[in-house]
C-alpha positions in Angstrom: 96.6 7.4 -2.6 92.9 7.1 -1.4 91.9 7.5 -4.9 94.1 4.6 -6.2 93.2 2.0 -3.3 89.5 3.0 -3.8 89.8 1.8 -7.8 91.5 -1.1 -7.0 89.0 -2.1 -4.8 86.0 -1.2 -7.6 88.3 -3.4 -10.4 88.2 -6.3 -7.8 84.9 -6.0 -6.8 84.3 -5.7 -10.5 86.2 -9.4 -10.7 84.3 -10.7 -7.7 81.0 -9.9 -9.3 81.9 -11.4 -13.2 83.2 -14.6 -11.4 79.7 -15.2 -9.3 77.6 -14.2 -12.2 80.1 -17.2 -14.5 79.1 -19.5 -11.7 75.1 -18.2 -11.7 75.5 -18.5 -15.8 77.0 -21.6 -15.8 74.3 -23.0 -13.3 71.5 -21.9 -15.1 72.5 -23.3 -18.5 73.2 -26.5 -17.1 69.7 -26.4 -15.6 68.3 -24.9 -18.8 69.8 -28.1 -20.6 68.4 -30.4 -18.5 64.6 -29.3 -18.8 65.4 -28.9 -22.8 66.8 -32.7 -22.2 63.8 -33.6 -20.4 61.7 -31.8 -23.0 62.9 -33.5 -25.8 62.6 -36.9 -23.9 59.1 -36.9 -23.3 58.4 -35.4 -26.9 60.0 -38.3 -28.2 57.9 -41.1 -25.3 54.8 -39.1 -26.3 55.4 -39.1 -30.3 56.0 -43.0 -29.8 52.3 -43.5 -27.7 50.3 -41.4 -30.8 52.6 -43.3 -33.1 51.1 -46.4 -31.3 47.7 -44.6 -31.0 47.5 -43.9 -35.0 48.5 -48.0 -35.6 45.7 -48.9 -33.3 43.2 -46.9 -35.0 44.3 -48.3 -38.7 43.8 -51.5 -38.0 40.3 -50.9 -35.9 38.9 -49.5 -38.7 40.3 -52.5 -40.5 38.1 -54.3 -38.2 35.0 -51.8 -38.2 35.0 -52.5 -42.3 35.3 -56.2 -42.2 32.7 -56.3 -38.8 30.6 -54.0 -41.1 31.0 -56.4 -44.5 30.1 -59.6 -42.5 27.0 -57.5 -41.1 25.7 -56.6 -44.6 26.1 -60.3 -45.4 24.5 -61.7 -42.6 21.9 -58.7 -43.9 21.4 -60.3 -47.0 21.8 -63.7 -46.0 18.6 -63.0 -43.5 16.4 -61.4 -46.4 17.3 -64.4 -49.2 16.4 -66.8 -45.8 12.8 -64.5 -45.5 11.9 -64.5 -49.5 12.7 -68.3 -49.1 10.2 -68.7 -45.7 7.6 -66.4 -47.5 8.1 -68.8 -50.8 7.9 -71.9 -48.1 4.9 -70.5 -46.4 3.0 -70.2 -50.0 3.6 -73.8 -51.3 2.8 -75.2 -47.5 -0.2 -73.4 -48.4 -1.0 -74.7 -51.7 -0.2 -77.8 -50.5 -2.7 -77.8 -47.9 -4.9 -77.0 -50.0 -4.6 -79.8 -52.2 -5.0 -82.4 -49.5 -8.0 -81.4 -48.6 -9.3 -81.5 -51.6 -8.3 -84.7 -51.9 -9.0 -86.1 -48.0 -11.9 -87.9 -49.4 -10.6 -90.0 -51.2 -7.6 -91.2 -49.3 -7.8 -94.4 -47.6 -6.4 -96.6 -45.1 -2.6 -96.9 -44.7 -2.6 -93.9 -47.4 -4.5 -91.5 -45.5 -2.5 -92.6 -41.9 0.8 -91.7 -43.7 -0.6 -88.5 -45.1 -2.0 -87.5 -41.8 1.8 -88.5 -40.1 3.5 -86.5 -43.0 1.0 -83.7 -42.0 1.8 -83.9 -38.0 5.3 -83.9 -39.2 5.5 -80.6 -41.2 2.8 -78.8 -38.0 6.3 -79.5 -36.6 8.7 -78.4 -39.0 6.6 -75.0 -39.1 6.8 -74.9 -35.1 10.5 -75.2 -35.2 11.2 -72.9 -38.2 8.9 -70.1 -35.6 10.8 -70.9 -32.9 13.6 -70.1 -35.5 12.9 -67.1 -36.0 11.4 -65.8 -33.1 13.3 -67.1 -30.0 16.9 -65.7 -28.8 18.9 -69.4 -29.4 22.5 -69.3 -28.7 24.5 -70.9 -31.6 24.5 -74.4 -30.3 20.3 -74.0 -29.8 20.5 -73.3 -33.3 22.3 -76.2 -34.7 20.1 -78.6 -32.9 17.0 -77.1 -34.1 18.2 -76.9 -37.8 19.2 -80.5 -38.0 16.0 -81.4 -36.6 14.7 -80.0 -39.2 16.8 -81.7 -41.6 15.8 -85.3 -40.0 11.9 -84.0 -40.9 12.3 -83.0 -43.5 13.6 -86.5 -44.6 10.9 -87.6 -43.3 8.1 -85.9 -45.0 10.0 -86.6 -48.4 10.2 -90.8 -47.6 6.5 -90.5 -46.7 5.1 -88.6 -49.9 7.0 -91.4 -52.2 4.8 -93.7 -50.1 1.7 -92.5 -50.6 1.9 -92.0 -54.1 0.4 -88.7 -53.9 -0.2 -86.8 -57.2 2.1 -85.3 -59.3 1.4 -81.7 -58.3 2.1 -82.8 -55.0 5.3 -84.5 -55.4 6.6 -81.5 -57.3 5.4 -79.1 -54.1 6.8 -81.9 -51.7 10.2 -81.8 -53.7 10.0 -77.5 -53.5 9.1 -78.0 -50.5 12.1 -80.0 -49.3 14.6 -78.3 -51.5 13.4 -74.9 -49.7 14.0 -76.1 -46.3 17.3 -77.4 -46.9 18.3 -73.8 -48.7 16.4 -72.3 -45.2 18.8 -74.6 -43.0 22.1 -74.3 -44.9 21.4 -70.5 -44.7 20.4 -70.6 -41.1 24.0 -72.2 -40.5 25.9 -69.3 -42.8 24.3 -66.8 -40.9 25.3 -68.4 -37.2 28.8 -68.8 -38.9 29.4 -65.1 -40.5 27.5 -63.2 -36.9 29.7 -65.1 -34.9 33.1 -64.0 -37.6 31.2 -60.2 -37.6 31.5 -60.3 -33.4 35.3 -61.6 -33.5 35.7 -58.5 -35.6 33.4 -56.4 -33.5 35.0 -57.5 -30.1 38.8 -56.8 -31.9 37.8 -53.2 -32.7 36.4 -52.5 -29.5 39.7 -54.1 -27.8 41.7 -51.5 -29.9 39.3 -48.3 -28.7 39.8 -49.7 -25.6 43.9 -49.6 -26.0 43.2 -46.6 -27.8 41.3 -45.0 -24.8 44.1 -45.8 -22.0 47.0 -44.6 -24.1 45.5 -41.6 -25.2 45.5 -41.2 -21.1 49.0 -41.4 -21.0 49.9 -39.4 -24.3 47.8 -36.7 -22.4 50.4 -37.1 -19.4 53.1 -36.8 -21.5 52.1 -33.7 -22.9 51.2 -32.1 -19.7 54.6 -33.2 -18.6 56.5 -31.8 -21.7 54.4 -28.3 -21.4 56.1 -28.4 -17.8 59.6 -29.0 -18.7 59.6 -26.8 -21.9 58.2 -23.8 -19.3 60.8 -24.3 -17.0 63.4 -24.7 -19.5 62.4 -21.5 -20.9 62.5 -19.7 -17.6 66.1 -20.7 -17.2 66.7 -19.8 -20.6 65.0 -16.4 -19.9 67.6 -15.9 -16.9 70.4 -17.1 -18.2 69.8 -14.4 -21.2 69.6 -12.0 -18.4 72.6 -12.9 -16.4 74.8 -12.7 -19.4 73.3 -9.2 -20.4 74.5 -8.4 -16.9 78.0 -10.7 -17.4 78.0 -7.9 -20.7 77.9 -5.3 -18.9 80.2 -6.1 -16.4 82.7 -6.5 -18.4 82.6 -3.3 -19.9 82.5 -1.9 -16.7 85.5 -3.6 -15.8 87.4 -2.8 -19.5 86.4 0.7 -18.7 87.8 0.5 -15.2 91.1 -1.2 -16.1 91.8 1.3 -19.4 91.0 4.3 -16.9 93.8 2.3 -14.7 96.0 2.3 -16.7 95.5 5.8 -17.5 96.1 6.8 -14.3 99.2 5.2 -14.1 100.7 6.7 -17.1 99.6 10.2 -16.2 101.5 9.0 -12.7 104.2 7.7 -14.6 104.7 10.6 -16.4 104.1 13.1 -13.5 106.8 11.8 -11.3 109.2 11.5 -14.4 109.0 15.3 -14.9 109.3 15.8 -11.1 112.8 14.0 -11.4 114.1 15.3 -14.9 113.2 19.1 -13.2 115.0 18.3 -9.9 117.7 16.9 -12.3 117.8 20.2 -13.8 117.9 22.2 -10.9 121.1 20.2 -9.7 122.3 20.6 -12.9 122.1 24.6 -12.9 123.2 24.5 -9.5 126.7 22.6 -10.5 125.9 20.1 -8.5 126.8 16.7 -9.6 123.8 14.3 -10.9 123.4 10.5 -10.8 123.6 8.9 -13.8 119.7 8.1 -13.8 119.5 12.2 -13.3 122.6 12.8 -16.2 119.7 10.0 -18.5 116.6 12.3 -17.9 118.0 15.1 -18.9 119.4 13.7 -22.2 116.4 11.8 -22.9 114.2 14.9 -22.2 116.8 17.6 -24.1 117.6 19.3 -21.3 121.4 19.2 -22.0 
């Protein structure tokens, strides 16, 4: 009798155990599916910011190449502007050169015109070095180059005047047709900086985008290396628990079969207690139940 109660009590505490382990199971996948929810969340919020990151960075290098091509052309434009200053310089020169070869024999109005177109160009020089040796800002510029332009009209209207010779005229008319190519290229190369720094100030706006959600990409993976840890760890417990849950339950099939074992051999041992006390009646001529007369017959006994 001790025996059976102490079996019963090992099947139920058995029972007891698989239930609390089902309830430790089921808590930990739901935990373990949270953190892989979690996981695959900020995967996905993270995957979106590089997504974002990768746009960025196509269209600032967009922006690098066109802030680069508008540099090369301001490049050029500044050496075809120096071969023409060098080429303005020369026929200056020559020019001079002429004049005062020719000073004595100017006269009069002639010689006060040719000494006001010479003050005039002393001034176009001095503007075209302050040109291209001061920092102007783009509005400096323009002022300065349409002086120039205004001069330059002026030394032109002057040399017709004077009826200077035809050497002259031609080097007045270079000249002239210099300066303007010098200011019209002074203006294209204000125009195509100030293009090359839009393009220069929208790449560094993007690498500065760039920069700050790179910062938060960076969160998201620390945060995603978090959850996918933790998840794992649940995962690695739940694994455990139903190892155990396994076991258990062959423990508890083991338990119940041996049971039921039990019982039959029980079963069996108090039926062949009652078929031999049967027979004993029986021999005896004493008279049997008819549950004892069923024994026997069942068992052969009569």
């Amino acid at each position: 009798m001790s025996n059976k109660i102490d079996d019963q009590e090992a099947t139920e505490n058995l029972v007891v155990n698989l239930g609390k382990l089902e309830e430790d199971i089921n808590k930990l996948r739901n935990l373990r599916n949270e953190y892989n929810q979690r996981t695959k969340n900020v995967l996905t919020k993270r995957n979106e910011i590089n997504k974002e990151i990768q746009d960025l960075l196509d269209k600032a290098k967009e922006f690098t190449q066109k802030r680069d091509d508008l540099n090369q052309q301001v490049k050029d434009l500044k050496q075809k502007r120096k071969n023409l200053q060098e080429s303005l310089a020369q026929d200056k020169q020559t020019l001079e050169e002429i004049v005062e070869k020719e000073q004595t024999i100017d006269k009069g109005n002639i010689r006060k015109k040719r000494n006001t177109m010479i003050g005039i160009s002393k001034r176009i020089d001095k503007i075209e070095w302050e040109l291209q040796t001061s920092i102007l800002d783009s509005d400096e510029e323009k002022e300065m180059i349409q002086s120039l332009e205004k001069l330059s009209d002026q030394v032109n209207k002057l040399a017709e005047e004077v009826h200077i010779t035809t050497k002259q005229n031609e080097l007045w008319r270079k000249i002239s047709s210099t300066q303007k190519e010098i200011n019209i290229l002074h203006i294209q190369i204000v125009d195509v900086a100030k293009e090359s720094q839009i393009y220069h100030n929208l790449m560094n706006q993007h690498f500065q985008k760039v920069n700050s959600l790179r910062k938060i990409a960076t969160e998201y993976h620390k945060e995603f290396i978090s959850n996918k840890k933790t998840a794992d760890s649940y995962h690695k417990e739940y694994l455990a628990k139903v190892t155990e849950k396994n076991e258990l339950r062959k423990q508890l099939k083991n338990a119940q079969q041996e049971h039921r074992r039990k019982i039959k051999e029980r079963i069996k041992s108090n039926i062949e207690e009652n078929v031999n006390k049967a027979f004993e009646k029986y021999e005896a001529g004493e008279n049997l139940s008819l549950e004892e007369f069923r024994l026997l017959v069942e068992n052969g006994m009569i």
